[in-house]
N, C-alpha and C positions, 0 to 999 in steps of 0.2 A: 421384483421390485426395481423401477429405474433409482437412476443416481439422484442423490439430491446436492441441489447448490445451496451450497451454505452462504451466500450474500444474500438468499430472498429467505433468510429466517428475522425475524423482527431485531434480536437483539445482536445481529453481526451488523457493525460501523459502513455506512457507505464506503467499497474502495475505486480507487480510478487510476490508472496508470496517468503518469507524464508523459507527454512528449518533451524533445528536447530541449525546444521555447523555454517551454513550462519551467519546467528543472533549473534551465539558469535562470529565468526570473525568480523563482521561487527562490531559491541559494544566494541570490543576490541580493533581495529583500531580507534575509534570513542573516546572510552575514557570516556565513557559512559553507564550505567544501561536504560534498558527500559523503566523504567518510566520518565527517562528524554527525548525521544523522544514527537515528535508531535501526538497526536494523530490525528484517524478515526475512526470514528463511523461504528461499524456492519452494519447499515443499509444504510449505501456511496451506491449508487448506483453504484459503481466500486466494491464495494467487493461484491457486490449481483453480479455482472456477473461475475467475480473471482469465487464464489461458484458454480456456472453453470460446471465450468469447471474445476476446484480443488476438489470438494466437501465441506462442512462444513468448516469454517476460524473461528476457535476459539479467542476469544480475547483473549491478550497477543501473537499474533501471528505477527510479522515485515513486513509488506510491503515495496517492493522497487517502487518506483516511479522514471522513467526516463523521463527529460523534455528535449523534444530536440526544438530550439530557432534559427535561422536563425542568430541572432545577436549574442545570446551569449553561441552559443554552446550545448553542451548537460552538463544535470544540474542531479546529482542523489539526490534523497530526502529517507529519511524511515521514515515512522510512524507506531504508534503498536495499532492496532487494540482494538477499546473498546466498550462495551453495555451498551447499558443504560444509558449516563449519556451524559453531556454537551460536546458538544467538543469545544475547544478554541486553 
């Protein structure tokens, strides 16, 4: 049985990495430092199939997450990538 990516199942949120641009625009719009985002763990199985097809996603690296919702629309989220540690 191959592997399967878990971004091409219907109910996993579009992800997309940041480029650097992106990040500080995003954060500067936001009003906010990276560490006050949400984090994800290196090992999310979104970012292991992200790295499939991005290469390596270092932590401290911004994920865009887009939730699209029948009721409530489309919803953007960011979280910053992290190893090793708790995520909450």
């Amino acid at each position: 049985m191959g592997k399967f990516n878990v971004l091409n199942h219907e109910l996993v949120p579009e992800h997309y990495v940041l480029d650097s641009k992106e990040e500080e625009k995003v954060l500067r719009e936001l009003g906010i430092t990276k560490d006050l985002l949400p984090k994800i763990n290196k090992s999310d199985p979104a970012i292991i199939a992200l790295e499939q097809s991005h290469g390596d996603i270092n932590p401290g690296s911004v994920i865009k997450i887009v939730r699209k919702s029948p009721t409530a629309g489309i919803s953007v989220y960011y979280r910053v990538v992290v190893s090793g540690e708790t995520v909450r």
